[in-house]
N, C-alpha and C positions, 0 to 999 in steps of 0.2 A: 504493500500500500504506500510506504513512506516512497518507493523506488517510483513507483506512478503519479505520484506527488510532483517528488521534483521533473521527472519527464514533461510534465503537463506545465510547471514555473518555466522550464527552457522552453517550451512550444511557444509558449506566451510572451517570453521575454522576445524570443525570435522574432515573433510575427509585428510586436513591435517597432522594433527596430527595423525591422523590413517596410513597413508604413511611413517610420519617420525617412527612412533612403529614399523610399521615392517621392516621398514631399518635397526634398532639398536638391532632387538631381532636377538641375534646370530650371530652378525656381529663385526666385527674388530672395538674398539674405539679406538681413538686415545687420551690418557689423555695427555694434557696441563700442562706438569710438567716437570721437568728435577731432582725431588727430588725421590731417590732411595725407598725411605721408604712408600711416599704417593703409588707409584707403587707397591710396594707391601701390600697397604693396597686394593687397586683397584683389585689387580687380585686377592684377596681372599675373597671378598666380590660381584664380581662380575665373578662367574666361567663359566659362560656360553657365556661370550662373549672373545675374544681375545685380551689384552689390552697391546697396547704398548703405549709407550713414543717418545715423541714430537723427544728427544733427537733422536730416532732409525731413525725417518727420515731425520736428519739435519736441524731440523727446528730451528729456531733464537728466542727466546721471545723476547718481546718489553718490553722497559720501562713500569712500570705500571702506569697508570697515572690517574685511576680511585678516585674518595672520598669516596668510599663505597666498600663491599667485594663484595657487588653483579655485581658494574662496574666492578672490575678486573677482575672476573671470568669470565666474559661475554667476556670482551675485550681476555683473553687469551684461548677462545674457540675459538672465530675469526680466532685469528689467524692461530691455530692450523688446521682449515680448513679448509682455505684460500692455505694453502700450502702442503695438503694433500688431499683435494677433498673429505675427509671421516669424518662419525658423531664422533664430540669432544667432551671432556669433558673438562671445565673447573673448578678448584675449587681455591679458594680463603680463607684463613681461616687463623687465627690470635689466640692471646691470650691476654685477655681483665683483666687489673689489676685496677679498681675500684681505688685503693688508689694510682694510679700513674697516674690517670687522663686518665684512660681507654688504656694506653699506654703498652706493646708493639704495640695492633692491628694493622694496615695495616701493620707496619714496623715489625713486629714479625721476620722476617727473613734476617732483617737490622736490626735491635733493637742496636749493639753494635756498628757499621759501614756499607756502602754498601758492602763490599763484604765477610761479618762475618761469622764465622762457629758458629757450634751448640753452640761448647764449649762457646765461644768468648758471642756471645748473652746472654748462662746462668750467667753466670761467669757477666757481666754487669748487668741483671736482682737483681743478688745475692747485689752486688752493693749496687743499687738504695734501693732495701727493705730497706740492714742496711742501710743507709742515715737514714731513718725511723725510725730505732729503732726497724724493723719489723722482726722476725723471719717465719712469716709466716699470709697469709693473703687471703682473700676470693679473688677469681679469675676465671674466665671459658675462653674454646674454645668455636670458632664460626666458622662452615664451610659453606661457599655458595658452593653450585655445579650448573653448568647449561650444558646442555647438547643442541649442533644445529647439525642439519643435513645439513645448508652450511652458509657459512660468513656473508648472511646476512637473514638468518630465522626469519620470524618476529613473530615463535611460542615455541621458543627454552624453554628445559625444567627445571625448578628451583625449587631446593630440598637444603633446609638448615636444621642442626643439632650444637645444641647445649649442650657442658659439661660442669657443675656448677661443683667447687670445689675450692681447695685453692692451695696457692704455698708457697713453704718453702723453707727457703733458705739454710736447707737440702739437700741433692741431693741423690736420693739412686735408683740402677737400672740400667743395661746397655744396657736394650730394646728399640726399638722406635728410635724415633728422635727427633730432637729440644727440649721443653722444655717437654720433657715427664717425665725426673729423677726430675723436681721441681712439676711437677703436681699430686697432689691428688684430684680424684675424690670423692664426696659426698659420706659420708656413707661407704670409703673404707680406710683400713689401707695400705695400697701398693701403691704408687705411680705406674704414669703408664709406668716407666721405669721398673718397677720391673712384670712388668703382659707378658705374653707370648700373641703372634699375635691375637690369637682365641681372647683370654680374653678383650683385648683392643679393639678390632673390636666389640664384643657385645654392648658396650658402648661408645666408642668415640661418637667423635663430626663430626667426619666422616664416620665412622661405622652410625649412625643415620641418615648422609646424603644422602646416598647410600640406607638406605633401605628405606629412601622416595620414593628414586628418582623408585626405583627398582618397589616400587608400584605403582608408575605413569606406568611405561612401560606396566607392568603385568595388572594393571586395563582397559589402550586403551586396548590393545593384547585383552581380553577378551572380549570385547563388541563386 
């Protein structure tokens, strides 16, 4: 009995999930950002669906109030869906400095102050290193993504990517956003200020989360 139990929880988890794939395959997402740049790392990484911004429907973000990138991303799919009735995407992603006590991460976009621009965050980052003595030092992104097809989907789908490299308190590059002119990826002379859209999509931390996530969708789709 217990054996038919859970056989009958898998059929149902399945066929879920098999509903939520094909709502999202070719369907209008709506990403959980109001950041111009993640937007277009979204609609080039994912061309076959429709992607707009939270922003295009007048939707409000909430305070993030998660301890983890995976709570916020979650909490800002919610929302997202919550007030648009269509499958979201949330992503949450940070920049983890080891020798700062793993800090910018959640606040990566507070880093300098709550309401900081790009510049204001690097220029703070730049900071903190010389504090150090640091020209330059091992560091990566981390992005969660999570994808629901309604506010409270209890099977929504999570796809994280991560980029090892270092940061220097160099800046060179006028590509990308936030801290892309301090970040050096592994193994690359270029910072990823200086790498054109294609280039940084193959490798980010987001670029990599996307094509998780991308193989989730495309693996249910198949079966």
């Amino acid at each position: 009995m217990a054996n038919l139990h859970g056989l009958l929880v898998d059929f149902l988890t399945y066929s879920l999930l098999k509903q939520f794939i094909s709502l999202v395959d070719q369907s209008t997402i709506v990403v959980a950002t109001n950041n111009l740049g993640k937007l277009k790392e979204f609609a080039l990484l994912l061309p076959g669906n429709n992607i707009i911004s939270q922003s295009s429907l007048n939707i409000t973000p909430e305070e993030e109030l998660g301890e983890t990138f995976f709570e916020n991303s979650l909490q800002k799919a919610r929302v997202a869906n919550a007030a648009s009735n269509m499958p979201s995407l949330g992503d949450d992603s940070g920049l983890i400095v080891p020798a700062l006590n793993n800090l910018p991460g959640l606040r990566s976009a507070r880093y300098a102050h709550q309401n900081a621009t790009d510049e204001e965050n690097r220029q703070h980052l730049k900071k903190e290193l010389e504090a150090l003595d640091l020209n330059q030092t091992k560091a990566y992104f981390v992005c969660v993504l999570v994808l629901v097809k309604t506010s409270a989907d209890p099977f929504p789908l999570i796809a994280t990517g991560l980029l090892e490299g270092s940061v220097k308190t160099a800046m060179r590059g006028a590509n990308g956003f936030g801290y892309d002119p301090m970040f050096y990826p592994k193994d690359s002379n270029l910072s990823l200020g200086e790498m054109n859209a294609k280039e940084k999509a193959l490798l980010s931390h987001r670029g990599k989360a996307i094509q998780v996530l991308k193989r989730k969708i495309e693996g249910f789709a198949s079966e």
